[in-house]
mmCIF file of the protein (N, C-alpha, C, O) and its ligand, coordinates in Angstrom:
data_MODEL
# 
_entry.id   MODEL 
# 
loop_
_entity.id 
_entity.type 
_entity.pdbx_number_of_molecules 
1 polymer     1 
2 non-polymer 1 
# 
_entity_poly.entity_id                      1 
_entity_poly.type                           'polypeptide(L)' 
_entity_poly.nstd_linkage                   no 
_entity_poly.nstd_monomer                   no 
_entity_poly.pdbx_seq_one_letter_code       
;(UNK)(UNK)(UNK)(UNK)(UNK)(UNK)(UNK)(UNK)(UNK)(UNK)(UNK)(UNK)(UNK)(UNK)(UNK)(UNK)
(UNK)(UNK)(UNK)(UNK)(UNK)(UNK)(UNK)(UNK)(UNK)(UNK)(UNK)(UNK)(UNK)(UNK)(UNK)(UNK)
(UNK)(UNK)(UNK)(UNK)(UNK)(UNK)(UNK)(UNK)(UNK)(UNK)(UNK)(UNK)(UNK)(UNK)(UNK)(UNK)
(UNK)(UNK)(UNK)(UNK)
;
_entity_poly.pdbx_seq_one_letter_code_can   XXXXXXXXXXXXXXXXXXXXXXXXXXXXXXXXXXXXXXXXXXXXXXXXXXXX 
_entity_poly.pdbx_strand_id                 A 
# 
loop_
_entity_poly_seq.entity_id 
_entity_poly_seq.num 
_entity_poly_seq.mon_id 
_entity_poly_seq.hetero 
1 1  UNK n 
1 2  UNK n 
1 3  UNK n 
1 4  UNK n 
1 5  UNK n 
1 6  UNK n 
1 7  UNK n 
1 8  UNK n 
1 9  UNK n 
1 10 UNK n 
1 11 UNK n 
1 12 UNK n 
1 13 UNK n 
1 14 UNK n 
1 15 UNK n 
1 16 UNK n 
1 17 UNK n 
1 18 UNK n 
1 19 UNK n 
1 20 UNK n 
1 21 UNK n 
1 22 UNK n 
1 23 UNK n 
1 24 UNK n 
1 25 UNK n 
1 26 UNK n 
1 27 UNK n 
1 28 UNK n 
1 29 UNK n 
1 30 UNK n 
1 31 UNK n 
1 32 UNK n 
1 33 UNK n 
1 34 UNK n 
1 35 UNK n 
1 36 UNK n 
1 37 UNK n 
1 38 UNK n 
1 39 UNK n 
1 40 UNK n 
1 41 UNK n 
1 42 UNK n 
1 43 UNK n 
1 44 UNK n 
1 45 UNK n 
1 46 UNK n 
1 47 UNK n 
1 48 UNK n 
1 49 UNK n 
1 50 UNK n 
1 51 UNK n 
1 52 UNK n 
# 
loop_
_struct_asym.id 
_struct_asym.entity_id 
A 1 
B 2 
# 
loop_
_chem_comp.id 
_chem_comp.type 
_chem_comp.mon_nstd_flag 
UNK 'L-peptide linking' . 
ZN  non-polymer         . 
# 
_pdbx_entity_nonpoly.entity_id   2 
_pdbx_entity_nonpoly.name        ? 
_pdbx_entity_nonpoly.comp_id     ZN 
# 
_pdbx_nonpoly_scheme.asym_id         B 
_pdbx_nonpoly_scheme.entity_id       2 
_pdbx_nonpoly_scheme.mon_id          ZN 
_pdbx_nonpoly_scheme.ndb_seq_num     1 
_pdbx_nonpoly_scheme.pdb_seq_num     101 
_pdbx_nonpoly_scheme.auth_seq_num    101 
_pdbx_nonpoly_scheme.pdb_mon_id      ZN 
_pdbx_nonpoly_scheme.auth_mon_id     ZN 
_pdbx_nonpoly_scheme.pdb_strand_id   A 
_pdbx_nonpoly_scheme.pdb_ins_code    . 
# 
loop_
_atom_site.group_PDB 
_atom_site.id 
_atom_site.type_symbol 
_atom_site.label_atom_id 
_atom_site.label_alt_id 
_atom_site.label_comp_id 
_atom_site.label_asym_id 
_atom_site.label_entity_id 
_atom_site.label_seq_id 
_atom_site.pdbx_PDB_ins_code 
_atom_site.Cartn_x 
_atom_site.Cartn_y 
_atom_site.Cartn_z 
_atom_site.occupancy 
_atom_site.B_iso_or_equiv 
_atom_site.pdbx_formal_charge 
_atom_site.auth_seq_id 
_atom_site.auth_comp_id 
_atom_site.auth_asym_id 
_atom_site.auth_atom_id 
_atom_site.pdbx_PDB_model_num 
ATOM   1   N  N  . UNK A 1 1  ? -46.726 36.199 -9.433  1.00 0.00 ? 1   UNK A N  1 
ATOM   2   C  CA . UNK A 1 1  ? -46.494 36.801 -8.116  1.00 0.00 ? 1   UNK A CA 1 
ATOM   3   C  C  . UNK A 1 1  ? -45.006 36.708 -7.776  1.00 0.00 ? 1   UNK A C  1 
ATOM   4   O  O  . UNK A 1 1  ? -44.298 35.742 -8.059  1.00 0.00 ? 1   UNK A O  1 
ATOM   5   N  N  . UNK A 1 2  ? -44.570 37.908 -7.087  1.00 0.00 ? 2   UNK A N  1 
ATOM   6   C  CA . UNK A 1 2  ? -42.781 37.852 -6.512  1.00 0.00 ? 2   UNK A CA 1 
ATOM   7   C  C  . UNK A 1 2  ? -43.265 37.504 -5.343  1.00 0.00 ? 2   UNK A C  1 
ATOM   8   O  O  . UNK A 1 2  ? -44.401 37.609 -4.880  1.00 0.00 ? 2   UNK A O  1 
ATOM   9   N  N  . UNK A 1 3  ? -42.124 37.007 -4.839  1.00 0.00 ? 3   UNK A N  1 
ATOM   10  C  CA . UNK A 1 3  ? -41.765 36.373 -3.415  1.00 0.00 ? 3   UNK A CA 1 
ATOM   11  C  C  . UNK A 1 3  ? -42.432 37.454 -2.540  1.00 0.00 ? 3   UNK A C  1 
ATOM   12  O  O  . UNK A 1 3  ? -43.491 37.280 -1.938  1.00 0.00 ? 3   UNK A O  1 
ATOM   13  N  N  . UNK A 1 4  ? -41.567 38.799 -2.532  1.00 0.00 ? 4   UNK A N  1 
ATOM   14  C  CA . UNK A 1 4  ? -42.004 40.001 -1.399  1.00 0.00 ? 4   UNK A CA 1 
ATOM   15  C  C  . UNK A 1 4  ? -43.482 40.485 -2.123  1.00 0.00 ? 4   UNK A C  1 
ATOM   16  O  O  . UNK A 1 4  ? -43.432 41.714 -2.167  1.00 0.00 ? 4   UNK A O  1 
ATOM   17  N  N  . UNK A 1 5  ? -44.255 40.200 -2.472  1.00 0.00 ? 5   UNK A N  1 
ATOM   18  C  CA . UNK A 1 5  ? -45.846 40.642 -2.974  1.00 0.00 ? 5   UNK A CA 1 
ATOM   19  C  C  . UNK A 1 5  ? -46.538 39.729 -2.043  1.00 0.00 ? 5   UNK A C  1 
ATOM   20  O  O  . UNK A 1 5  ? -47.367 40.517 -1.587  1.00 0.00 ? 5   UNK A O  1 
ATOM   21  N  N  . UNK A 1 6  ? -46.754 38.664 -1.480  1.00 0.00 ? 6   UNK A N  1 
ATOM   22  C  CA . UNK A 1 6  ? -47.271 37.494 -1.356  1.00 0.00 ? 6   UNK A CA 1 
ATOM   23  C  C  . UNK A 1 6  ? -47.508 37.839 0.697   1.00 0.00 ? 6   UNK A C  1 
ATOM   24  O  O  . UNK A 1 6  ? -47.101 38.865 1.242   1.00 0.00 ? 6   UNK A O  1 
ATOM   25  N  N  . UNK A 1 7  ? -47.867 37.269 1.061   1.00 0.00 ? 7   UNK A N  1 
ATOM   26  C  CA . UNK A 1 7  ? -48.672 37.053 2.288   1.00 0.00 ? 7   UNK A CA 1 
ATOM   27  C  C  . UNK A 1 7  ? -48.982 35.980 2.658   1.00 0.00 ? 7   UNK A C  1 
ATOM   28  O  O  . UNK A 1 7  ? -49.327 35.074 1.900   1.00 0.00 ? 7   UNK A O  1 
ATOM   29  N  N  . UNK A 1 8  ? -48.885 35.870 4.349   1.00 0.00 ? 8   UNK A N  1 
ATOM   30  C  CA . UNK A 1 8  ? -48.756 34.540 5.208   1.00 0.00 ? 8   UNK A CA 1 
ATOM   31  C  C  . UNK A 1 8  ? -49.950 33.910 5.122   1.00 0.00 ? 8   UNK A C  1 
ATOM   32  O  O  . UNK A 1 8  ? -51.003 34.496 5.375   1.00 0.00 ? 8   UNK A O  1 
ATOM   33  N  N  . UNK A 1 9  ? -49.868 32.214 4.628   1.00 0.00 ? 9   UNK A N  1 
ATOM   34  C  CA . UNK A 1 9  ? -51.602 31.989 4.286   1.00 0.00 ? 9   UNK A CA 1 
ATOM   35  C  C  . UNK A 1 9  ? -51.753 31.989 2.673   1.00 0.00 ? 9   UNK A C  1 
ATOM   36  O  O  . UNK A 1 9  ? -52.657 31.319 2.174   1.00 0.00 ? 9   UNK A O  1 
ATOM   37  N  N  . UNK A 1 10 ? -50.993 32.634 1.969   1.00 0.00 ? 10  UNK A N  1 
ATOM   38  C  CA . UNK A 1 10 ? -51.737 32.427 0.495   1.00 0.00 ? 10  UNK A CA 1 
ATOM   39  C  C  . UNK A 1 10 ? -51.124 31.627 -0.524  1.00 0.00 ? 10  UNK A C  1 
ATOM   40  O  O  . UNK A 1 10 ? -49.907 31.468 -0.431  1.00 0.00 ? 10  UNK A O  1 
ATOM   41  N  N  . UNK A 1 11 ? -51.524 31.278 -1.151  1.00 0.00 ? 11  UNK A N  1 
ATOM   42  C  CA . UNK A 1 11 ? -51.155 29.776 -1.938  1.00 0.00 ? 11  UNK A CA 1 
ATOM   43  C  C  . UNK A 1 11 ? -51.057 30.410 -3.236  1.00 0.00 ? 11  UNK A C  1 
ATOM   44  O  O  . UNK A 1 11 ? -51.545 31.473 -3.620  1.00 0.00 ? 11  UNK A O  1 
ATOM   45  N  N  . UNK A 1 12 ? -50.364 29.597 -3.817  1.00 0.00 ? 12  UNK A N  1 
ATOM   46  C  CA . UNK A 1 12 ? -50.099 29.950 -5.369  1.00 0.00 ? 12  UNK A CA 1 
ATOM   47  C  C  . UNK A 1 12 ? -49.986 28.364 -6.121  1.00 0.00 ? 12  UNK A C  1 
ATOM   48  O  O  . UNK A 1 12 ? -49.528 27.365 -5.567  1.00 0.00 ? 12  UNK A O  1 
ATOM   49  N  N  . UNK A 1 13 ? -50.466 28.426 -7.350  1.00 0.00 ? 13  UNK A N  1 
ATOM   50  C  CA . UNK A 1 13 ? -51.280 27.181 -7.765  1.00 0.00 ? 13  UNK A CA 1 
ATOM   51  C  C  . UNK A 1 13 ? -50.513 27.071 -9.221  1.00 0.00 ? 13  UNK A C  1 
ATOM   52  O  O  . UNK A 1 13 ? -50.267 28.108 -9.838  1.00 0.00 ? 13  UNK A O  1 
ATOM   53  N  N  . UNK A 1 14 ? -50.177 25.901 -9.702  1.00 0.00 ? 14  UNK A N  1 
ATOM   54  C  CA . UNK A 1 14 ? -49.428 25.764 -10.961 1.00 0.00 ? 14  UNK A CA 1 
ATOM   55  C  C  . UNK A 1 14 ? -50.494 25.158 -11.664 1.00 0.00 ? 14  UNK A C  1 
ATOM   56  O  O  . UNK A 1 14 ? -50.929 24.092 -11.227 1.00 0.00 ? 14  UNK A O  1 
ATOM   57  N  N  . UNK A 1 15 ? -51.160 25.832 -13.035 1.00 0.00 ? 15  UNK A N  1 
ATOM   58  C  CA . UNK A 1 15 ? -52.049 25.210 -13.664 1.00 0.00 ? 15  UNK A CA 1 
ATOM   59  C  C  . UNK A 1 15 ? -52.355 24.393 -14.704 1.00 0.00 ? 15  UNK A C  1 
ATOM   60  O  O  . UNK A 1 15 ? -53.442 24.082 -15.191 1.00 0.00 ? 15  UNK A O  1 
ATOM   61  N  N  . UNK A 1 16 ? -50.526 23.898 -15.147 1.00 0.00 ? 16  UNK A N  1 
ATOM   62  C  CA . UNK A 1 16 ? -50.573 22.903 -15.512 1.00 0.00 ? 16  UNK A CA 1 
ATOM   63  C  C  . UNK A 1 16 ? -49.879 21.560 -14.791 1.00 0.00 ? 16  UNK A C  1 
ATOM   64  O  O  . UNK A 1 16 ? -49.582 20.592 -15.492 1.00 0.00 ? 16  UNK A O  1 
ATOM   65  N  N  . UNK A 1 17 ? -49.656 21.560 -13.449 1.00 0.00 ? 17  UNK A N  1 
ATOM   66  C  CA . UNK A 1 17 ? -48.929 19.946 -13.297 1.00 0.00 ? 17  UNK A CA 1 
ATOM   67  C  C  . UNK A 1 17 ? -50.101 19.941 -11.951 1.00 0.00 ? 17  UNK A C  1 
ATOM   68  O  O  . UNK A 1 17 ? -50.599 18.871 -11.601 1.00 0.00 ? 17  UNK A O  1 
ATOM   69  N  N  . UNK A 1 18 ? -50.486 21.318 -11.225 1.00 0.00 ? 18  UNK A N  1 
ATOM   70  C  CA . UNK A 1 18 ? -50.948 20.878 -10.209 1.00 0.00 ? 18  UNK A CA 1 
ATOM   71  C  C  . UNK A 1 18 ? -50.316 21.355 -8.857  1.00 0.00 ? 18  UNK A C  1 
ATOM   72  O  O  . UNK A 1 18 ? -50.995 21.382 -7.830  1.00 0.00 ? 18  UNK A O  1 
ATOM   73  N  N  . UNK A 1 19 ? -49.081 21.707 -8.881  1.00 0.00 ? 19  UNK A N  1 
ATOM   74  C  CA . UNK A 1 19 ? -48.402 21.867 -8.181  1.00 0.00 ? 19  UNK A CA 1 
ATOM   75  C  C  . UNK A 1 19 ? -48.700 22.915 -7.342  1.00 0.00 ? 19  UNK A C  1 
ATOM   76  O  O  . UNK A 1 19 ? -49.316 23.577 -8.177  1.00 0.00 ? 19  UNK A O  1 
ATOM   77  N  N  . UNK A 1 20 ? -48.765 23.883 -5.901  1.00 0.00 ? 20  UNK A N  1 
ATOM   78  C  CA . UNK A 1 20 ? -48.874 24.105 -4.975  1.00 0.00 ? 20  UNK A CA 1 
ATOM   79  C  C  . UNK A 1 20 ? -48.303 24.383 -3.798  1.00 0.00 ? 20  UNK A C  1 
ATOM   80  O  O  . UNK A 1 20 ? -48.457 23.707 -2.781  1.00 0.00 ? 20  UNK A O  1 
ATOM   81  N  N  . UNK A 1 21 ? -47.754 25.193 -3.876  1.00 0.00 ? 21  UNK A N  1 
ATOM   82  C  CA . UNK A 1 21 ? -47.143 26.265 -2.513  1.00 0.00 ? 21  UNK A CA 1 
ATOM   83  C  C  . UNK A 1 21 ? -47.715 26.947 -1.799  1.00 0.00 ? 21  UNK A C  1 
ATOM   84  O  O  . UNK A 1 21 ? -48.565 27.534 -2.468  1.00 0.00 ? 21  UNK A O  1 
ATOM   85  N  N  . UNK A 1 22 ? -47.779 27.335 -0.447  1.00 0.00 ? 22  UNK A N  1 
ATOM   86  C  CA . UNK A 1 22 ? -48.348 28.086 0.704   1.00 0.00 ? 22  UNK A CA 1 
ATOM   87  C  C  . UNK A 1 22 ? -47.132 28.648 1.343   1.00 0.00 ? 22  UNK A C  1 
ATOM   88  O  O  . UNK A 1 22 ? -46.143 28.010 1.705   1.00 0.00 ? 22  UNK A O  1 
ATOM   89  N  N  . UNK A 1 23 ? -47.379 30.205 1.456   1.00 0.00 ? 23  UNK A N  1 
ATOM   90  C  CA . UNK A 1 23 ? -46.458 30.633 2.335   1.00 0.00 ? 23  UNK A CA 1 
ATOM   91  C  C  . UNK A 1 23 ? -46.599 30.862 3.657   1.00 0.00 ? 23  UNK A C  1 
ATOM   92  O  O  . UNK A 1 23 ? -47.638 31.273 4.174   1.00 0.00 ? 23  UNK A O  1 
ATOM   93  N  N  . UNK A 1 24 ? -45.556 30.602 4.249   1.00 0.00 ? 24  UNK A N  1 
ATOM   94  C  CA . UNK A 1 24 ? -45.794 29.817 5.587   1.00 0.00 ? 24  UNK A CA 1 
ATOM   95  C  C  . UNK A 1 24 ? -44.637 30.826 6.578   1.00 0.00 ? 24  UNK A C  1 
ATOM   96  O  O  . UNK A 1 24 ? -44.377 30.769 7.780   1.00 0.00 ? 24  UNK A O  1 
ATOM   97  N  N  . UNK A 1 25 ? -44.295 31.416 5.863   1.00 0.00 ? 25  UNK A N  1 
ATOM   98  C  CA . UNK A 1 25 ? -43.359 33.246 6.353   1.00 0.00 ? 25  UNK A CA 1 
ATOM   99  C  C  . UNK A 1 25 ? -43.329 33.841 5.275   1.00 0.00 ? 25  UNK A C  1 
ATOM   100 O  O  . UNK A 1 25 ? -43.203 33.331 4.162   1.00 0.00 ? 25  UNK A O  1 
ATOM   101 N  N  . UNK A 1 26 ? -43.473 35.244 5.611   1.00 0.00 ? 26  UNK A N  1 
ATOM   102 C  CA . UNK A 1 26 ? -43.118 36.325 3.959   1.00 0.00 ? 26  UNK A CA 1 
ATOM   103 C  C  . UNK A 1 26 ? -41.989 36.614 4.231   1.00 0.00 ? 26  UNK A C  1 
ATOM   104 O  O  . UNK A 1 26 ? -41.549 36.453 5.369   1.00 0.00 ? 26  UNK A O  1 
ATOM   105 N  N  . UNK A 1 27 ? -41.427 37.000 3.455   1.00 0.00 ? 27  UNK A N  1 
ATOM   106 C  CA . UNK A 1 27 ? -40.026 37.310 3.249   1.00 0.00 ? 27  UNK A CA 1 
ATOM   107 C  C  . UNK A 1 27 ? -39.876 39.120 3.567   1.00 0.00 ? 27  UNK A C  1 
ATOM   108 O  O  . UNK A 1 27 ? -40.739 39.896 3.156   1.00 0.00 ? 27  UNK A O  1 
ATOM   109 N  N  . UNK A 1 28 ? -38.943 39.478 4.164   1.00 0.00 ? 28  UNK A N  1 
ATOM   110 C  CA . UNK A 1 28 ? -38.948 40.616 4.627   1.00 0.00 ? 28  UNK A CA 1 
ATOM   111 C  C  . UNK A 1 28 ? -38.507 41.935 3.806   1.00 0.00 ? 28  UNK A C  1 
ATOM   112 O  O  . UNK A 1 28 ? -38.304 41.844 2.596   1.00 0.00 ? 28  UNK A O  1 
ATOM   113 N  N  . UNK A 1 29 ? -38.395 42.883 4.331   1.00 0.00 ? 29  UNK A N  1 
ATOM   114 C  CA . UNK A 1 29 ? -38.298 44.184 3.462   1.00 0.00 ? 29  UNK A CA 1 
ATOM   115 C  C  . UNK A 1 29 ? -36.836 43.941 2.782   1.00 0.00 ? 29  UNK A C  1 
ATOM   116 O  O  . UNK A 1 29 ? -36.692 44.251 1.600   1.00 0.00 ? 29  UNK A O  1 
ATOM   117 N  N  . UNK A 1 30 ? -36.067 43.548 3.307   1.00 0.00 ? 30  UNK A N  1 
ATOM   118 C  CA . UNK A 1 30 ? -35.105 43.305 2.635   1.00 0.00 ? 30  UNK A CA 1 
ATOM   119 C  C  . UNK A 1 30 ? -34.526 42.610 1.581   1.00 0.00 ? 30  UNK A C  1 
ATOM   120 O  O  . UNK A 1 30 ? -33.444 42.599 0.995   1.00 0.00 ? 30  UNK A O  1 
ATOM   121 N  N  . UNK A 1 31 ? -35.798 41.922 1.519   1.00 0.00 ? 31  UNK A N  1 
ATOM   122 C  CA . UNK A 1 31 ? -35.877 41.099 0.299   1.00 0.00 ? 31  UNK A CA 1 
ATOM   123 C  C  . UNK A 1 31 ? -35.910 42.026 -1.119  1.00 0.00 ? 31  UNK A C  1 
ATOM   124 O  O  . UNK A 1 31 ? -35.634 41.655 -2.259  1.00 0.00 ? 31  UNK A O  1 
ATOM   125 N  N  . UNK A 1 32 ? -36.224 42.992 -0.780  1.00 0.00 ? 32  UNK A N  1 
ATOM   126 C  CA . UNK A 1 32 ? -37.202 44.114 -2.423  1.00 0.00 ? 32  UNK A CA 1 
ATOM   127 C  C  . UNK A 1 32 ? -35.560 43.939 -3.125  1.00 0.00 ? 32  UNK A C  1 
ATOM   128 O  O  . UNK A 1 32 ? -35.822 43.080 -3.966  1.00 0.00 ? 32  UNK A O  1 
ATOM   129 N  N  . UNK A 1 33 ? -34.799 44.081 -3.210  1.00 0.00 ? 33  UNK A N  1 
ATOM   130 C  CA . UNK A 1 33 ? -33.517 43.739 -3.918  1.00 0.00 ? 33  UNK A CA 1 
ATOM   131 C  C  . UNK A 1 33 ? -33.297 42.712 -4.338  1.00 0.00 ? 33  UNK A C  1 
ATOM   132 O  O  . UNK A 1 33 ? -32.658 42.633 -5.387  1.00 0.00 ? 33  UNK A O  1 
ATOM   133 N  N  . UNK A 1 34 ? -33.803 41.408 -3.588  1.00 0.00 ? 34  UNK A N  1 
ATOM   134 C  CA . UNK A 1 34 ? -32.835 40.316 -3.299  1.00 0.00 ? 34  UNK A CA 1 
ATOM   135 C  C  . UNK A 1 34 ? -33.048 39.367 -4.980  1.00 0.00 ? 34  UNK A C  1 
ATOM   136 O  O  . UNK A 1 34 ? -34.050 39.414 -5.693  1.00 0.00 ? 34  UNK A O  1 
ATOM   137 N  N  . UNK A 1 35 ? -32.153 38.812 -5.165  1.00 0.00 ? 35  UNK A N  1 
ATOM   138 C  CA . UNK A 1 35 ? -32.033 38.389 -6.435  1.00 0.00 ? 35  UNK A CA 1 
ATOM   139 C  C  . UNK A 1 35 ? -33.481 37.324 -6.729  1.00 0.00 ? 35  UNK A C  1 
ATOM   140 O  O  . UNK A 1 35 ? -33.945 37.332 -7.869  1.00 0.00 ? 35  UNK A O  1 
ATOM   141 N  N  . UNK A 1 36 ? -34.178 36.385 -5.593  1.00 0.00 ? 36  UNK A N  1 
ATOM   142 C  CA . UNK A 1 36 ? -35.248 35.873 -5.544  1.00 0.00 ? 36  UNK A CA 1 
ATOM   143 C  C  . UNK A 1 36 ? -36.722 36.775 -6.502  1.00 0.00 ? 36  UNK A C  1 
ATOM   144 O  O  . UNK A 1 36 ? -37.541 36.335 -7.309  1.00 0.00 ? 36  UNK A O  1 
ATOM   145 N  N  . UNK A 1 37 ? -36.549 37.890 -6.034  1.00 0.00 ? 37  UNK A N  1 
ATOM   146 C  CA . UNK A 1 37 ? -37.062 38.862 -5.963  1.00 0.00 ? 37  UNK A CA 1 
ATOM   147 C  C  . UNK A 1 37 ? -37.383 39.425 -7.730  1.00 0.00 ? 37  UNK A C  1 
ATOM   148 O  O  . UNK A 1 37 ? -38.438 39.929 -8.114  1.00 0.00 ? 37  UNK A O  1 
ATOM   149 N  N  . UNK A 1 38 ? -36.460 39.225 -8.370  1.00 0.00 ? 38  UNK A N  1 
ATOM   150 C  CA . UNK A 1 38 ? -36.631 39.600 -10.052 1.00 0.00 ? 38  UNK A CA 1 
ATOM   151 C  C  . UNK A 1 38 ? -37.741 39.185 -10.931 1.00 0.00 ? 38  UNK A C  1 
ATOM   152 O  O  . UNK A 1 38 ? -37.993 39.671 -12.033 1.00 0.00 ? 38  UNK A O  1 
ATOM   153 N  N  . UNK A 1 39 ? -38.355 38.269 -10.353 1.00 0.00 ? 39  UNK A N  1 
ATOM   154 C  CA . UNK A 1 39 ? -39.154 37.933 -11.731 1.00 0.00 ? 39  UNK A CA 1 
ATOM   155 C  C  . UNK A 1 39 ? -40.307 37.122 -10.699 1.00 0.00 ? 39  UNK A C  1 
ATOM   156 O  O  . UNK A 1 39 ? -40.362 37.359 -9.493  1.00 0.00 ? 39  UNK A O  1 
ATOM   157 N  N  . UNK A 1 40 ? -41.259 36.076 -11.437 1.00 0.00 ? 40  UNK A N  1 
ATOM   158 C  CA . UNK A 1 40 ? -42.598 35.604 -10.868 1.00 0.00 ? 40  UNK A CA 1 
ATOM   159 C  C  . UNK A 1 40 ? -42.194 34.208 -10.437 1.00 0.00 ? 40  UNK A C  1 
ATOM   160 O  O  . UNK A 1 40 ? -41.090 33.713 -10.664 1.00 0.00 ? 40  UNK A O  1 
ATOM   161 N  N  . UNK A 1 41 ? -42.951 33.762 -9.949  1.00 0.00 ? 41  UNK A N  1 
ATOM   162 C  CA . UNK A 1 41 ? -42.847 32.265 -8.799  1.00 0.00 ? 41  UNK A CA 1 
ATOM   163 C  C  . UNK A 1 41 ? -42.764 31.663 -10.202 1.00 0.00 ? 41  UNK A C  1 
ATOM   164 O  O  . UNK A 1 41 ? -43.746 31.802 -10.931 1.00 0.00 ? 41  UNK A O  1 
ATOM   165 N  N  . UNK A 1 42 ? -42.155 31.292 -10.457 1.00 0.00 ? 42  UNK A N  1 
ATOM   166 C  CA . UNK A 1 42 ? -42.863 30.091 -11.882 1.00 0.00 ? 42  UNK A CA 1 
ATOM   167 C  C  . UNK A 1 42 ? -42.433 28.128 -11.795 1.00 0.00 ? 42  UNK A C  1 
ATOM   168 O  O  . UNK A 1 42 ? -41.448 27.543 -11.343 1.00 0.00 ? 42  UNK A O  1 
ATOM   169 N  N  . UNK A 1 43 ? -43.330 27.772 -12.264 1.00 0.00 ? 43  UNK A N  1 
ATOM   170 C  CA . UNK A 1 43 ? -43.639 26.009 -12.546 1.00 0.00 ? 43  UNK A CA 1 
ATOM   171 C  C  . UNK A 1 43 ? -43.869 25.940 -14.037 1.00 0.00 ? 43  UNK A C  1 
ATOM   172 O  O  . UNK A 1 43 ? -44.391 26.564 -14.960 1.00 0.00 ? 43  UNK A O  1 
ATOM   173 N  N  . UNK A 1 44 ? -43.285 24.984 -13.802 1.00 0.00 ? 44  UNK A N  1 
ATOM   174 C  CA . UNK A 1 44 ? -43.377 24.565 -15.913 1.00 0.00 ? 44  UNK A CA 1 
ATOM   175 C  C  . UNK A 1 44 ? -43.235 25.297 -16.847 1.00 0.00 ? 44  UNK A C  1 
ATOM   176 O  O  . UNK A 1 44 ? -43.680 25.176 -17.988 1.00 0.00 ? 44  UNK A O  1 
ATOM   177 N  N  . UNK A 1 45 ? -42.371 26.391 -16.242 1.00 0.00 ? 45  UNK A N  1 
ATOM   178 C  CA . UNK A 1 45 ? -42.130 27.718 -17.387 1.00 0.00 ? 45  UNK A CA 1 
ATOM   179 C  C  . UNK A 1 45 ? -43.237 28.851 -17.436 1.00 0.00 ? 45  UNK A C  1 
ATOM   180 O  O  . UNK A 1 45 ? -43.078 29.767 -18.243 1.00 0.00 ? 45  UNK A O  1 
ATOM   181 N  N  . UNK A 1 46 ? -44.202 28.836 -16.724 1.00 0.00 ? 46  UNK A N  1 
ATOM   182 C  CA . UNK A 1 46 ? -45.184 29.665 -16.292 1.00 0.00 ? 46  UNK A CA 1 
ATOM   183 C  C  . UNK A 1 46 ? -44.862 30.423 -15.068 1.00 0.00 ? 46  UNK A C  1 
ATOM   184 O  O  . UNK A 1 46 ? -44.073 30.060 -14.195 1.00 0.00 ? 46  UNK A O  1 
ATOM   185 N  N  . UNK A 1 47 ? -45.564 31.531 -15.093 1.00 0.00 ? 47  UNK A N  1 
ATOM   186 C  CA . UNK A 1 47 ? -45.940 32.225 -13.626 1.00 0.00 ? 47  UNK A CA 1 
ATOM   187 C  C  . UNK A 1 47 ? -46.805 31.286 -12.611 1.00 0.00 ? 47  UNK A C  1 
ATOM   188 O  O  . UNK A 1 47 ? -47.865 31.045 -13.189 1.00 0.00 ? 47  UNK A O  1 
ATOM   189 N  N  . UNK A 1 48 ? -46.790 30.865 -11.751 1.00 0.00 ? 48  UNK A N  1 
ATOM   190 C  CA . UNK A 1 48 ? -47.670 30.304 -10.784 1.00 0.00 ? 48  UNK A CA 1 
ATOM   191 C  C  . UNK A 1 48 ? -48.711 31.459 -10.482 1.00 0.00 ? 48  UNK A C  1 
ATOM   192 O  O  . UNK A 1 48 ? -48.419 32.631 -10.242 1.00 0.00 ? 48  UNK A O  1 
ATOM   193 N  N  . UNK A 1 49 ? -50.258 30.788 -10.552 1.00 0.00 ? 49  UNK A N  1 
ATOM   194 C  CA . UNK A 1 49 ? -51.482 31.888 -10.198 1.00 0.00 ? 49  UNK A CA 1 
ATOM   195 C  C  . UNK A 1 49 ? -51.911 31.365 -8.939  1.00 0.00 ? 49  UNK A C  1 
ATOM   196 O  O  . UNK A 1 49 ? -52.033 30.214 -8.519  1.00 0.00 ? 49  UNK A O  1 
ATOM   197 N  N  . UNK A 1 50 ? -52.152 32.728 -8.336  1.00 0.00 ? 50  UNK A N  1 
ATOM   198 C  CA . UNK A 1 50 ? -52.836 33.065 -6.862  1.00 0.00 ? 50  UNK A CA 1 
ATOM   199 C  C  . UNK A 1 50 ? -54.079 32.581 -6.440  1.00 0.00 ? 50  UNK A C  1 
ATOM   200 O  O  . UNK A 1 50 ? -55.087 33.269 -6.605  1.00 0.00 ? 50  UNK A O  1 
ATOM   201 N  N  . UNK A 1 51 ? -54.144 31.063 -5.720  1.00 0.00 ? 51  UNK A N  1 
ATOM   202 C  CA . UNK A 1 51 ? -55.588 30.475 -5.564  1.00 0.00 ? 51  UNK A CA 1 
ATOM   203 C  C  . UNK A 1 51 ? -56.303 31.191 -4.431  1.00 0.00 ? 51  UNK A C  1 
ATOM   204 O  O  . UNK A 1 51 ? -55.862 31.542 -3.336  1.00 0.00 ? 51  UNK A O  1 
ATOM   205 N  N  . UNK A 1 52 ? -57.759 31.350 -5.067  1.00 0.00 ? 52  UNK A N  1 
ATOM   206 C  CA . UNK A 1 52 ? -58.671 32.141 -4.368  1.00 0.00 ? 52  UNK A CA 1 
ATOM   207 C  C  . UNK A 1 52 ? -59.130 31.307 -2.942  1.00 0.00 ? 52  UNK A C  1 
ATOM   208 O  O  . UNK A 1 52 ? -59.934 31.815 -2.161  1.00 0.00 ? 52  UNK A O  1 
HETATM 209 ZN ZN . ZN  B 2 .  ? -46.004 22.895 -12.829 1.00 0.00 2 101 ZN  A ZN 1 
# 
């Protein structure tokens, strides 16, 4: 998941250490450029996955 894809409330889950983020503001339209913005949330060299 990128930063600007993501929504207030949804968590993203690292599935190998455990680790765990909630976004707690989305980041705004202005973000679709922003260098944050290039590639996926990642932990331990992985993409972080979207807990249901
Ligand atoms: Zn991790």
């Amino acid at each position: 998941m990128r930063c600007n894809e993501m929504k207030k409330g949804q968590l993203l889950v690292c599935e190998d250490c455990g680790f765990e983020v909630q976004v707690v503001k989305e980041c705004g339209e202005e973000c679709d450029l922003g260098a944050c913005c290039t590639g996926d949330i990642s932990c331990c060299g992985k993409p972080m996955k979207l807990k249901e």
